[in-house]
N, C-alpha and C positions, 0 to 999 in steps of 0.2 A: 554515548556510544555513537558510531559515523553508521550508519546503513544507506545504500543507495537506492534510491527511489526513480523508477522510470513511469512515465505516465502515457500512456499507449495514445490518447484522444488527445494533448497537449504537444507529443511528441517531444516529452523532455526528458533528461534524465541526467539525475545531482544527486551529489554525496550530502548528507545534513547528518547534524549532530541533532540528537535527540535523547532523550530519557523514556521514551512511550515503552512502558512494558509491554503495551499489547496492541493489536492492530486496530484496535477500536479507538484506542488513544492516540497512537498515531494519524489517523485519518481526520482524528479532530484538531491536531494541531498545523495537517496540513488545508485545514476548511474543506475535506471531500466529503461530500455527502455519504455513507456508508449506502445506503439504497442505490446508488449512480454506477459502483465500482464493484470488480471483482477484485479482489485482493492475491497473488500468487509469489510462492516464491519457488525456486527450482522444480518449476512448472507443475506446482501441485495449488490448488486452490486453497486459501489458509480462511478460518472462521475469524469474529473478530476479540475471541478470547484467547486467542494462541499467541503464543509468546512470540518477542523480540529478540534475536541476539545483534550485535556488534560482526558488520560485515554483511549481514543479511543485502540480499540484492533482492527489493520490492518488486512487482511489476501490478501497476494498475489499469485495470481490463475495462474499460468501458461496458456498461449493460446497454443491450439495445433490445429492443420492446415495441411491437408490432403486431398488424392482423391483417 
């Protein structure tokens, strides 16, 4: 399936083909640390057991962390 992946700290954003049923799996095939990233799609924050569909538009949020 094509879903497009935008990457907020990279400032990139590409169409890949992928099979990751789930955001967990996708974030491994993209090498993101799952701890580094928020994961969103249609501006709702997704866990990384929730499913993937074809068309899905990613957006990955940088954590930032401070005191």
């Amino acid at each position: 399936m094509k879903i497009i992946v935008s990457n907020e700290k990279e400032g990139t954003n590409q169409e890949i083909n992928t099979e990751a049923p789930t955001v967990k799996v996708l974030l491994q095939e993209l090498g993101v640390n799952s701890e580094t990233v928020l994961v969103a799609r249609n501006s709702q924050i997704l866990l990384p057991t929730d499913q993937l569909q074809g068309g899905d538009e990613i957006l990955l949020l940088s954590v930032i962390s401070g005191g």
